[in-house]
C-alpha positions as a Markdown table, in Angstrom:
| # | Residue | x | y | z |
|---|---|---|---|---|
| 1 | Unk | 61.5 | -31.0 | 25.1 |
| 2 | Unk | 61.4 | -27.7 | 26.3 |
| 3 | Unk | 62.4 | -26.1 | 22.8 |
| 4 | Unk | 59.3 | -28.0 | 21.2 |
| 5 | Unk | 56.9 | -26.6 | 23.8 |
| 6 | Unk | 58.7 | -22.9 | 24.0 |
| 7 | Unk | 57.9 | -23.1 | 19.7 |
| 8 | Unk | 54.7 | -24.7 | 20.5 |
| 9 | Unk | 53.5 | -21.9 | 22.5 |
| 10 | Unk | 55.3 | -19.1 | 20.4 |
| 11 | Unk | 52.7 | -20.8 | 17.5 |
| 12 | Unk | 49.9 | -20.5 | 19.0 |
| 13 | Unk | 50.5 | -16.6 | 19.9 |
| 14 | Unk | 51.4 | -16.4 | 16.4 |
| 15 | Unk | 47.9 | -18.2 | 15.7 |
| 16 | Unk | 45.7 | -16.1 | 18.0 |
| 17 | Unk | 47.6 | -12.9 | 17.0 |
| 18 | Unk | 46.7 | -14.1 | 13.3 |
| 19 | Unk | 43.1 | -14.7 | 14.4 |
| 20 | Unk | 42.4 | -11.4 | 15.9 |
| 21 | Unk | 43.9 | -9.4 | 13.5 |
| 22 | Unk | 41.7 | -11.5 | 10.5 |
| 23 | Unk | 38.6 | -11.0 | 12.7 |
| 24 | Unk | 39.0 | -7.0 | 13.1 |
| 25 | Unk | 39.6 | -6.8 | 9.3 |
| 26 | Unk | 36.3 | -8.7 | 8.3 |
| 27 | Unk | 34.1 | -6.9 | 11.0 |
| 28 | Unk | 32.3 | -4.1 | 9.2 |
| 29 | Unk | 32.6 | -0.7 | 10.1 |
| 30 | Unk | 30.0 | 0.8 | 11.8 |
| 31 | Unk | 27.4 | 2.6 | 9.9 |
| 32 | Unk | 25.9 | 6.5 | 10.7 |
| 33 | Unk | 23.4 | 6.3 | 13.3 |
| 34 | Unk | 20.5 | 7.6 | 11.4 |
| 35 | Unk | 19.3 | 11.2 | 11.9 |
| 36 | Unk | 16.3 | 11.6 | 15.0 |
| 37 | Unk | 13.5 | 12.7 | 13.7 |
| 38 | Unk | 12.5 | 15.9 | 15.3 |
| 39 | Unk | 9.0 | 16.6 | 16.8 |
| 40 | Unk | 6.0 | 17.3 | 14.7 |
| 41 | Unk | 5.1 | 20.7 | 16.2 |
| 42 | Unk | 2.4 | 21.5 | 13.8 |
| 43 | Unk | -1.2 | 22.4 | 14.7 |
| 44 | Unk | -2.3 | 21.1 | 11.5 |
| 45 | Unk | -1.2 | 19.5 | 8.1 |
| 46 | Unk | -0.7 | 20.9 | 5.3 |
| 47 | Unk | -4.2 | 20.5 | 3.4 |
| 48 | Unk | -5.1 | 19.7 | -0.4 |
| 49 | Unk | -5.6 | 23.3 | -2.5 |
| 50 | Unk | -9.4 | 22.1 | -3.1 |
| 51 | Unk | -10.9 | 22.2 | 0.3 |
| 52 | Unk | -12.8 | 25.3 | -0.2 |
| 53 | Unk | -16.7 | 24.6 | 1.2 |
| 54 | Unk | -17.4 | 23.4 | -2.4 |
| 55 | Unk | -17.4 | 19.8 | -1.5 |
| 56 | Unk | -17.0 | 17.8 | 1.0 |
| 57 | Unk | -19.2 | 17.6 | 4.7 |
| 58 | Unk | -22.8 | 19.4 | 4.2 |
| 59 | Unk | -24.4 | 20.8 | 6.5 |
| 60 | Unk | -24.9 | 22.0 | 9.5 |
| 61 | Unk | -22.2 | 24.3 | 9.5 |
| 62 | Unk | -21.3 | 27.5 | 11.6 |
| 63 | Unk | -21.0 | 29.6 | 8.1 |
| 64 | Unk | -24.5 | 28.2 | 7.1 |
| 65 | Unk | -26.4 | 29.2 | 10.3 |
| 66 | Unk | -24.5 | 33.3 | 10.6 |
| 67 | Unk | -26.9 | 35.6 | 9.7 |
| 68 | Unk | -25.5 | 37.0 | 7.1 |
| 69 | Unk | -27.2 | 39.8 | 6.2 |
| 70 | Unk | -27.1 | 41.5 | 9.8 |
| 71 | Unk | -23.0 | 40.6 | 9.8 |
| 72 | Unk | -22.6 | 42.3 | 6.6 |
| 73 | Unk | -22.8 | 45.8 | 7.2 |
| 74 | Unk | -19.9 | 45.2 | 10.6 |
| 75 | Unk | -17.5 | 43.4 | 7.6 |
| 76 | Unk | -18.7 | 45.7 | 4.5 |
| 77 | Unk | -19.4 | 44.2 | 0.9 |
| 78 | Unk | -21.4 | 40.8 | 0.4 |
| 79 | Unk | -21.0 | 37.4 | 2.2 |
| 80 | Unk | -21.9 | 34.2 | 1.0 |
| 81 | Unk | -21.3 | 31.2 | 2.8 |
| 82 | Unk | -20.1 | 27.9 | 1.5 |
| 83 | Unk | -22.8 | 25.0 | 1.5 |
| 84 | Unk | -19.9 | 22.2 | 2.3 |
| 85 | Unk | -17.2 | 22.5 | 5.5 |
| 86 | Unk | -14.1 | 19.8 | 5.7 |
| 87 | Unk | -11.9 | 18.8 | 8.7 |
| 88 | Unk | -8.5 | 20.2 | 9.1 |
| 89 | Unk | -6.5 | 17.0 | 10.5 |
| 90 | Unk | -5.6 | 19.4 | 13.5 |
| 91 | Unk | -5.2 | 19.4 | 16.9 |
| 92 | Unk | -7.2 | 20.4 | 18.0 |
| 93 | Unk | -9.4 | 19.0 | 14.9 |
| 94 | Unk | -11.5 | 21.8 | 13.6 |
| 95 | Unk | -14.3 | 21.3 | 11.4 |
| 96 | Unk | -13.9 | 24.4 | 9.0 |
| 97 | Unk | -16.3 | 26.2 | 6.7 |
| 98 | Unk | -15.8 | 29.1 | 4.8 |
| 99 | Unk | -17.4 | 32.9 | 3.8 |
| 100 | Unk | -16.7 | 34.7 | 1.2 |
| 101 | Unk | -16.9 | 38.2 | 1.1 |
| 102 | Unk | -17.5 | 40.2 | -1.9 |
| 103 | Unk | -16.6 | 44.2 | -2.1 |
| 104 | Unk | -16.8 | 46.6 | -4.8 |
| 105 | Unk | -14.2 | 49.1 | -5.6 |
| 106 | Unk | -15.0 | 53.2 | -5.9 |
| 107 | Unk | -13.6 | 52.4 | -9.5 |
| 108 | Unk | -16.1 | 49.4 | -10.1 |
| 109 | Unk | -13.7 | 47.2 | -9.1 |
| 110 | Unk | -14.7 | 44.0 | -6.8 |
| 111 | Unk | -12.4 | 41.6 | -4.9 |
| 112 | Unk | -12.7 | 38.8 | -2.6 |
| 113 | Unk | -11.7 | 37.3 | 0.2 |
| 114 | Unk | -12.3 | 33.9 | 2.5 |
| 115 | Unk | -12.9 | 33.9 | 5.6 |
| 116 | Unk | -12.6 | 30.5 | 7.4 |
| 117 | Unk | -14.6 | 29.4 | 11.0 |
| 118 | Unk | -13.1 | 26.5 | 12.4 |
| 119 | Unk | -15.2 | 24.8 | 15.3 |
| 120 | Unk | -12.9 | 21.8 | 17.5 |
| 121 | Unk | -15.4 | 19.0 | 17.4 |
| 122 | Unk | -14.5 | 17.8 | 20.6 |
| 123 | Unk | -14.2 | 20.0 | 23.8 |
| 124 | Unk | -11.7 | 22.4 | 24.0 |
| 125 | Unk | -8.6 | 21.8 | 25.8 |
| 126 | Unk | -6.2 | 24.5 | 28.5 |
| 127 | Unk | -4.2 | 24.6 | 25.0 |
| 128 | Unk | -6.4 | 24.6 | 22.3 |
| 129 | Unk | -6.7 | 28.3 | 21.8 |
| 130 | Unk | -3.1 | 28.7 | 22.5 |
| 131 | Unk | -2.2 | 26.2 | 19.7 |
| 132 | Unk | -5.0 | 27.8 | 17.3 |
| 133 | Unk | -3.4 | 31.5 | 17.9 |
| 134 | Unk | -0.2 | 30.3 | 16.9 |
| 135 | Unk | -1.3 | 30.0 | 13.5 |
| 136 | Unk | -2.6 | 33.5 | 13.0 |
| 137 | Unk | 0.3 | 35.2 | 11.4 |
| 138 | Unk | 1.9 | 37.2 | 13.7 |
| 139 | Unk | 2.7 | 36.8 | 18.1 |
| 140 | Unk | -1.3 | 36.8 | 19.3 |
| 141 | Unk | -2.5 | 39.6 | 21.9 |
| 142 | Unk | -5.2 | 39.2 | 24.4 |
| 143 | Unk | -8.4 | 40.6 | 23.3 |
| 144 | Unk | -10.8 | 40.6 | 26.5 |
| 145 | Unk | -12.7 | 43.5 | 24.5 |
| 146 | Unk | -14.1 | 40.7 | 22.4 |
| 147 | Unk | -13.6 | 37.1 | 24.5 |
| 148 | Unk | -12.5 | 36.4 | 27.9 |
| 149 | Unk | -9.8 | 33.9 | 26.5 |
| 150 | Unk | -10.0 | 35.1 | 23.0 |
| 151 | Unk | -6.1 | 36.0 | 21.2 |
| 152 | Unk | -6.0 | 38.0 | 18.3 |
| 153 | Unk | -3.4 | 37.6 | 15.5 |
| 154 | Unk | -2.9 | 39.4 | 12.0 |
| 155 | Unk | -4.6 | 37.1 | 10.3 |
| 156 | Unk | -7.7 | 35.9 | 12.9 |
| 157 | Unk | -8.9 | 35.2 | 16.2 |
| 158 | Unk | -9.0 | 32.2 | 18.5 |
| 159 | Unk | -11.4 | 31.6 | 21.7 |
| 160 | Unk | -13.4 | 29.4 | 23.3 |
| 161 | Unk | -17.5 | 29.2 | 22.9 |
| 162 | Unk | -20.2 | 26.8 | 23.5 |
| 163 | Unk | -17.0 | 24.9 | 25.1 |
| 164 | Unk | -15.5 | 24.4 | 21.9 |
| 165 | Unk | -12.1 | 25.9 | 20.6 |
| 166 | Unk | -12.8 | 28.1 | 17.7 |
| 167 | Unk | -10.9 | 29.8 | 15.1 |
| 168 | Unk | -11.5 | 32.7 | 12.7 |
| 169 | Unk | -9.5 | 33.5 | 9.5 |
| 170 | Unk | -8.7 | 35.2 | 6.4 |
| 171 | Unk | -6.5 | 35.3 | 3.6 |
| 172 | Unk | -5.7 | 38.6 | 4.2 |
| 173 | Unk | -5.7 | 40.9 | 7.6 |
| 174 | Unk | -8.5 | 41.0 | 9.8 |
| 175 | Unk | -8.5 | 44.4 | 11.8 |
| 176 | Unk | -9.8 | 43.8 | 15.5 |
| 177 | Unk | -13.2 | 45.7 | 14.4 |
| 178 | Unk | -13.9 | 42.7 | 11.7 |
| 179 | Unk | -12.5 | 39.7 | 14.5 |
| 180 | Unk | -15.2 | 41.5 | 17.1 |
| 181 | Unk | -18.1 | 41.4 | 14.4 |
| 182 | Unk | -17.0 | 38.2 | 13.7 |
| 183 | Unk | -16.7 | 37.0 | 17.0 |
| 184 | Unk | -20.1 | 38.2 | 18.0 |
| 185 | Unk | -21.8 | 36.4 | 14.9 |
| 186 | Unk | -20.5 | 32.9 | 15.6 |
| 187 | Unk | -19.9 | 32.4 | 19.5 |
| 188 | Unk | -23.5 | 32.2 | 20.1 |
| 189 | Unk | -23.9 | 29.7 | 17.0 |
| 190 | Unk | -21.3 | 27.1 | 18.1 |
| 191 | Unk | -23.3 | 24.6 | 20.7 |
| 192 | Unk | -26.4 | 25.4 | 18.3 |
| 193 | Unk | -25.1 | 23.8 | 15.4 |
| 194 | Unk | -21.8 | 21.4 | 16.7 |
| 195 | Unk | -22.1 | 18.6 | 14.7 |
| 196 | Unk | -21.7 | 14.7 | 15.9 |
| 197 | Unk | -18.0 | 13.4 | 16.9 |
| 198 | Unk | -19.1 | 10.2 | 14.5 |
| 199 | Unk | -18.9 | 10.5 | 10.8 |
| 200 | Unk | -17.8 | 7.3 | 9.5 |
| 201 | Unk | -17.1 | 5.2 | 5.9 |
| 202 | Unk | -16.1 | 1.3 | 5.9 |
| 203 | Unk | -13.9 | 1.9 | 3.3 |
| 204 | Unk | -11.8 | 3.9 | 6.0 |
| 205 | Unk | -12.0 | 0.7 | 8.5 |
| 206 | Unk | -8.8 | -1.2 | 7.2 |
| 207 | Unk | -6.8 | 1.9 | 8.6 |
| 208 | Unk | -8.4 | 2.0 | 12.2 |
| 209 | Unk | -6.6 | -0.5 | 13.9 |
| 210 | Unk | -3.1 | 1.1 | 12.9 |
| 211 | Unk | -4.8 | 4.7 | 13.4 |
| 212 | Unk | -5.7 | 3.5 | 17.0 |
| 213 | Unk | -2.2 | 2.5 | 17.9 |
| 214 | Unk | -1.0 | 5.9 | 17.3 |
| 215 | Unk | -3.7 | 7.0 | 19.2 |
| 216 | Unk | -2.9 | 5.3 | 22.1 |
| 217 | Unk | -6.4 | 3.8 | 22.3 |
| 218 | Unk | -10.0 | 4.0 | 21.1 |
| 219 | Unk | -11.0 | 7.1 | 19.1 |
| 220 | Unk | -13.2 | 10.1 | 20.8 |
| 221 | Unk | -14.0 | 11.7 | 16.9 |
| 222 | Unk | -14.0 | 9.7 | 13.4 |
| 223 | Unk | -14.2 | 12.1 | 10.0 |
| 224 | Unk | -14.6 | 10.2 | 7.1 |
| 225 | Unk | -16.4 | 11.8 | 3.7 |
| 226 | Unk | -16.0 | 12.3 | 0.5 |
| 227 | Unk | -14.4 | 15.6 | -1.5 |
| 228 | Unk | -15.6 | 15.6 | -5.1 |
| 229 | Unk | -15.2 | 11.1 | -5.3 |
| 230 | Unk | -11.9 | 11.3 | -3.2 |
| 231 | Unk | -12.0 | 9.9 | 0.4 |
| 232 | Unk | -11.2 | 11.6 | 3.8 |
| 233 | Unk | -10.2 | 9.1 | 6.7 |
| 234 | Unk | -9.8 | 10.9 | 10.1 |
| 235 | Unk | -9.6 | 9.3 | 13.4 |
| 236 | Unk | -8.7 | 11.6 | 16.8 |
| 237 | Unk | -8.9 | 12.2 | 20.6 |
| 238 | Unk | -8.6 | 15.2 | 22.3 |
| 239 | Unk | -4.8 | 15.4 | 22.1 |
| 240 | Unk | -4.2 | 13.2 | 18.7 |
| 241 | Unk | -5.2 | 13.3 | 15.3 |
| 242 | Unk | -4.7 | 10.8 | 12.9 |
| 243 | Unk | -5.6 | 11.8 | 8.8 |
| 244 | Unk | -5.3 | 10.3 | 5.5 |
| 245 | Unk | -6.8 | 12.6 | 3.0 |
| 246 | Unk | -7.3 | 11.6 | -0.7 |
| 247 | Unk | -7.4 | 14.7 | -3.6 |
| 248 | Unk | -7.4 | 14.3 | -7.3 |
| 249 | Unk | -5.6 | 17.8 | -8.2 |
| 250 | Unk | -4.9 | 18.0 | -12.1 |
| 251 | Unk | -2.1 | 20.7 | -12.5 |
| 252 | Unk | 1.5 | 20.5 | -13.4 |
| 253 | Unk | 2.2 | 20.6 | -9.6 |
| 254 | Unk | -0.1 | 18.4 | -8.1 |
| 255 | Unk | 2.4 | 18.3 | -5.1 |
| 256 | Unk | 2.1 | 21.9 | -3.8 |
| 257 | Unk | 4.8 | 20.7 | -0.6 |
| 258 | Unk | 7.0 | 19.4 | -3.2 |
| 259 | Unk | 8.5 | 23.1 | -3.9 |
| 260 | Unk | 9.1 | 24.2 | -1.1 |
| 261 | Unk | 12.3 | 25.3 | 0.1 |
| 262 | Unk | 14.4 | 23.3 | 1.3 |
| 263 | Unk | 13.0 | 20.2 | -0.7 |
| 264 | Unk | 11.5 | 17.6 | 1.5 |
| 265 | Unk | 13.0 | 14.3 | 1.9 |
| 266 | Unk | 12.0 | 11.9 | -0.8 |
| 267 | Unk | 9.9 | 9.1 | 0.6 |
| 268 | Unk | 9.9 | 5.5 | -1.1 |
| 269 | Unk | 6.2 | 5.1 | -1.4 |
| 270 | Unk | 3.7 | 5.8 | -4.4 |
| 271 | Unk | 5.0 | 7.1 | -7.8 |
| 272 | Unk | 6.2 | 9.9 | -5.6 |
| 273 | Unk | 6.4 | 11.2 | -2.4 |
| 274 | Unk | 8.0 | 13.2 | 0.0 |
| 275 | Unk | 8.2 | 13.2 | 3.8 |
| 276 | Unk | 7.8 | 16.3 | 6.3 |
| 277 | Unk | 8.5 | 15.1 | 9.7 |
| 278 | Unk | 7.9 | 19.0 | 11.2 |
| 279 | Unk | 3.8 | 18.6 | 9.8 |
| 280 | Unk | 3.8 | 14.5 | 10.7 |
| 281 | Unk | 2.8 | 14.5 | 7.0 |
| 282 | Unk | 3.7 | 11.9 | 4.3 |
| 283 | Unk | 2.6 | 13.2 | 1.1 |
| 284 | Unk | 2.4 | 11.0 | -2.7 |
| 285 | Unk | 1.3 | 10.6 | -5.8 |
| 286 | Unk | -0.3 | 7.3 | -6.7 |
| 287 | Unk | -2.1 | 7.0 | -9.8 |
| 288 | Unk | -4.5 | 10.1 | -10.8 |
| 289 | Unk | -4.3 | 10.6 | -6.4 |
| 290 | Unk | -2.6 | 12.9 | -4.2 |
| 291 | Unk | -2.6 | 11.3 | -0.5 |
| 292 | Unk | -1.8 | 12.9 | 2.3 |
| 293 | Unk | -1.0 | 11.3 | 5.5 |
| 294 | Unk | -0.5 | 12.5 | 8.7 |
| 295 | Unk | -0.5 | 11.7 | 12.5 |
| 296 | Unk | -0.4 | 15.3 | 15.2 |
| 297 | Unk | 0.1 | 15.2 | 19.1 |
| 298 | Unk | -0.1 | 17.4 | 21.7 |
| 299 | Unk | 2.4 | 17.7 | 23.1 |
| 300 | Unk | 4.1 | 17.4 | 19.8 |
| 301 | Unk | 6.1 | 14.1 | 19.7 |
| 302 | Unk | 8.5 | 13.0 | 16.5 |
| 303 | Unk | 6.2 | 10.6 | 14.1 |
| 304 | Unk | 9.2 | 7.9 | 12.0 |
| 305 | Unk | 8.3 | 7.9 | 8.2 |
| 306 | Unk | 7.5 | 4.0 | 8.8 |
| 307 | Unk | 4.6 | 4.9 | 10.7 |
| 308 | Unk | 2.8 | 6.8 | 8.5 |
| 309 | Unk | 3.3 | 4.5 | 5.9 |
| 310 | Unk | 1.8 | 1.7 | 8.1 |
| 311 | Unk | -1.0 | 3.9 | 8.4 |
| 312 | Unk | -1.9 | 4.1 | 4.8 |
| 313 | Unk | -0.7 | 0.5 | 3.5 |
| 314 | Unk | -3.8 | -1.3 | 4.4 |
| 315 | Unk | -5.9 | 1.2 | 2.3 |
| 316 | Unk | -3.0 | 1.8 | -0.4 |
| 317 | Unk | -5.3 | -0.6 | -3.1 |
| 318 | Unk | -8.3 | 2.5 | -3.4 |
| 319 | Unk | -5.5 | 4.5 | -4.9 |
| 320 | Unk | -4.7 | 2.6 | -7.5 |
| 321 | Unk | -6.7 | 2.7 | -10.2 |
């Protein structure tokens, strides 16, 4: 009896030994954690080629109330100002318009440049101008010669006026002399002209709900309008900006972030897209659209690839056409 139950147990060690082993071999290894998506630190996304003041908001705008004529002669050449302004996404969200300036060569030459005014449209926040200067080319200085809170870059100027955060750029340098004339043409402009925080379209509507989660609650600014037929669907607070912007861009490289270097990741939405977690930006092709999606914080917090295609799906029908 006692050789039946010393076999009897020596079985069932056998058994469980037999069972364990089985059960290691058939539990799958453990896949990669995926990668954390790092913070979206920009100030703004990456915008379509055709925002240019040729389309888009009318007036009023900043560039379409400077006296023009009386700024000239401080910038040199001729200045025309755009009759349309757009939104940048941003935050802080700037509505920007644009001046171009026109000068003639001593060998009959002329060139152009753009010079862009960017006006928050809500109040400006301890970091808007901060955030603004960072984008101006080069480490911003101080310039209390032209703003009490004003930071001059290579490329611009950033300050506070009329309580709003303000930018000035242009596509080339701007020495301090043309940021003071600048400066000194717009500031008193800004509470003059600031246009409403409200600027809605229904067909934007499907999109809010989702748009309000990111947000963390109900928005302080809506931008919706339309750029040459193509929508614009911006919702925002003071310290989050949520934008899906529609362009129809006919070129062999409708996809201007898809060059860059390194290549973004590929993102499984649309014909074909591509995701830039460092702008909060999802960008695709769908149909004869370009969509760009994008969702900004301050401070700058990581925004998953999901999200942003949550935010578009309820609208993805209007792109396919």
């Amino acid at each position: 009896m006692g050789v039946v139950r010393g076999l009897t147990a020596a079985y069932c060690l056998v058994l469980v030994a037999s069972c364990s082993a089985g059960g290691e071999a058939a539990r799958p290894s453990a896949s990669p954690a995926p990668a954390p998506v790092p913070a979206a630190t920009a100030v703004a996304p990456s915008g379509p080629p055709d925002r240019d003041g040729l389309a888009g908001m009318g007036p009023p705008s900043v560039c379409g109330a400077v006296d023009l004529a009386a700024l000239a002669p401080g910038l040199g050449g001729t200045l025309t100002a755009r009759p349309y302004s757009w939104n940048d996404g941003g935050v802080p969200s700037l509505d920007v318009c644009a001046i171009v300036q026109t000068r003639t060569g001593t060998a009959r030459t002329t060139s152009t440049r753009t010079l862009e005014v960017g006006v928050s449209v809500l109040p400006a926040q301890p970091t808007s101008v901060p955030r603004l200067a960072g984008t101006l080319g080069s480490p911003p200085q101080p310039a209390p010669d032209i703003g009490y809170d004003a930071q001059l870059g290579r490329q611009g100027i950033a300050f506070v006026a009329g309580g709003r955060a303000v930018r000035i750029t242009a596509d080339d340098d701007l020495t301090r002399a043309e940021a003071a004339a600048l400066t000194g043409a717009v500031a008193p402009l800004v509470a003059k002209v600031a246009r409403t925080r409200w600027l809605t379209d229904a067909t934007c509507q499907p999109s809010g709900a989702v748009a309000e989660q990111f947000l963390g609650g109900p928005a302080s600014l809506r931008r919706d309008y339309r750029v040459r037929g193509t929508l614009t669907c911006i919702w925002g607070t003071e310290t989050r900006t949520v934008a899906i912007v529609e362009s129809a861009i006919r070129t062999a490289n409708p996809i201007p972030e898809a060059r860059r270097d390194p290549r973004p990741a590929p993102a499984p939405i649309g014909q074909k897209g591509y995701y830039l977690p460092a702008e909060g930006l999802l960008v695709f092709k769908q149909g004869p659209s370009v969509v760009r999606v994008s969702a900004l914080s301050d401070p700058p917090a990581p925004v998953p690839l999901d999200r942003l295609i949550d935010l578009v799906q309820p609208i993805m029908p209007l792109f396919i056409r």
